[in-house]
Phi, psi and omega in degrees: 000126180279152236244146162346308175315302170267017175249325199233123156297334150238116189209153181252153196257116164270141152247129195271310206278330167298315189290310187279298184318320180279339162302310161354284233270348162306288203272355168289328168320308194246162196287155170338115174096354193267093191289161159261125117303107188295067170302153175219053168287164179075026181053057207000097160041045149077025173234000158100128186295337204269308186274315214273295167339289203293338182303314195252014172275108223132311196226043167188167187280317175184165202261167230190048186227190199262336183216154163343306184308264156013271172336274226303300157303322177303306181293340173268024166259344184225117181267326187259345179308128159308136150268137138221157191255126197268347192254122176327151178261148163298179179287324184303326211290326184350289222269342164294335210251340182271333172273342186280300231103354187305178176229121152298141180248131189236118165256039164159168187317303178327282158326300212276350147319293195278025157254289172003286209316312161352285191320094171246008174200251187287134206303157187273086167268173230224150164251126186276119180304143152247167171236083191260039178149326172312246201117357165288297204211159151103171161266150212296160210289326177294311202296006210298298195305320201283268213338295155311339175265352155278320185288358169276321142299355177306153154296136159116320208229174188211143168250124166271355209184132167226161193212172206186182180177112159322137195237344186184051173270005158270028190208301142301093180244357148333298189269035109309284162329299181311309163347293182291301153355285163310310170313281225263002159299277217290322181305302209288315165319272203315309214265006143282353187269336165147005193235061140347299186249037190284129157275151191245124188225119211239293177301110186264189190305327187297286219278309144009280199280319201258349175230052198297344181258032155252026166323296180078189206292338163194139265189152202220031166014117126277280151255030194261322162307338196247351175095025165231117182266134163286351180267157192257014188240354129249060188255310188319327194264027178235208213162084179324143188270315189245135143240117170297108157234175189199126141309158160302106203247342193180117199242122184243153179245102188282127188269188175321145155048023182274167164217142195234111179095192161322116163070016173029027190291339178247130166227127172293145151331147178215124040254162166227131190273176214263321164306326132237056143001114167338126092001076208281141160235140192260130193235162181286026181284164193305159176245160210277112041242024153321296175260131173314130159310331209269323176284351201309307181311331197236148075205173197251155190273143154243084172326172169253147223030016189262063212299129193271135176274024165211152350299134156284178167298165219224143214251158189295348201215124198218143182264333175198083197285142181252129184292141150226000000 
């Protein structure tokens, strides 16, 4: 069989045993009992859906995406994994996502009214958004209670879930810490209100690594499945998921003070004497605006015997490279 190398000048290497290592280390973070949820929105997060599902089907709870479109693939790779759709639905997406089974994030009465309307046999559920901080999607955290005790006569629907999503807990964690508070304050009103067994879900990869005992019942991984912690001091315990390569295509000897490429952002050295002259090598990677300018320097090749400043080692065992 001919090898990646010789089909594409350039293609990315998914590794399957990093994507299960880095779940490992999700759940080693958390206490006995605590589910996952992967997303893998963005054809997770640009490592292909297609590879990334069947890896983790199985060794997770439910699935992660942002829109219908999404679901709709994640189910025909998984038949039995729960979805949710992490992004409010246009009104058309509705009657899909209630005929699939999908589980819906609802951020006010309104919604959870056209999924009601829906309902033609067993109530439909539903996740109640909350907004302790985001600022994207639920409803805000005072209105929480009034919201819920109208969504509760509605016909049709069951709130299965209340959720909330950290806006800067790799950065802030004063306001985070208030945060978690809030949530699990509000969370504590609502589950008096009737929804006892509602899951309760807070946490993205940040939240994860730096506040593991506010999980509540499931936790929602992102790029931590993939092998970038957002906190840096837990990167060691992760395993990039992608490796980017490209052949070599033109090996050049470049002198002092030349700038390469686009935007000049690399300038060789000076003085450099001609005998040890830069190596320029023109390798196949996407041209800008694929790739930022602003990124040009890096990442550095990893060559054999050369050491890469953004590549890790490079692991013995790679499961499918995708041409590009």
């Amino acid at each position: 069989m001919a090898s990646a190398s010789s089909l594409h000048r350039c293609w990315a290497e998914i590794d399957s045993a990093a994507l299960r290592h880095n779940l490992a280390a999700v759940r080693a973070q958390l206490a006995a009992g605590v589910r996952v949820m992967a997303v893998v929105k963005a054809n997770a997060y640009g490592h292909s859906v297609r590879l990334v599902v069947p890896t983790l089907s199985g060794h997770v709870e439910m699935f992660g995406v942002a829109n219908v479109a999404e679901a709709r693939e994640v189910r025909s790779l998984d038949a039995k994994t729960p979805i949710f759709i992490l992004s409010p639905a246009l009104p058309e997406e509705r009657a899909e996502i209630v005929a699939a089974g999908f589980v819906a994030s609802v951020s006010n009465v309104a919604e959870a009214r056209a999924y009601g309307a829906l309902s033609t046999g067993p109530r439909i559920p539903v996740h109640l958004a909350i907004d302790t901080g985001m600022g994207r999607v639920g409803v805000w955290a005072a209105d929480a209670a009034a919201c819920l005790r109208e969504m509760l006569t509605v016909p049709g629907i069951e709130i299965t879930g209340l959720a909330s999503h950290f806006p800067v807990a790799d950065e802030d964690a004063a306001f985070t810490r208030e945060q978690i508070a809030h949530f699990l304050k509000i969370v504590g009103e609502l589950k008096q209100l009737g929804l006892a067994q509602a899951t309760v879900h807070l946490e993205n990869s940040a939240g994860i690594i730096d506040f593991p005992t506010a999980a509540g019942d499931l936790v929602r991984p992102g790029l931590m499945l993939y092998g970038s912690a957002p906190l840096p001091e837990f990167q060691p315990r992760l395993r990039p998921v992608m490796t980017w390569k490209t052949r070599v295509s033109l090996v050049r000897e470049v002198g002092p003070e030349r700038g390469i490429s686009y935007g000049r952002t690399f300038i060789t050295e000076h003085p450099i004497a001609r005998r040890h002259a830069r190596r320029r090598l023109r390798r196949w990677l996407p041209a800008p605006p694929q790739w930022p300018r602003g990124r040009s320097p890096r990442p550095w090749p990893a060559l054999p015997r050369a050491r890469s400043r953004d590549h890790g080692p490079d692991h013995d065992r790679r499961d499918r490279a995708l041409g590009r």
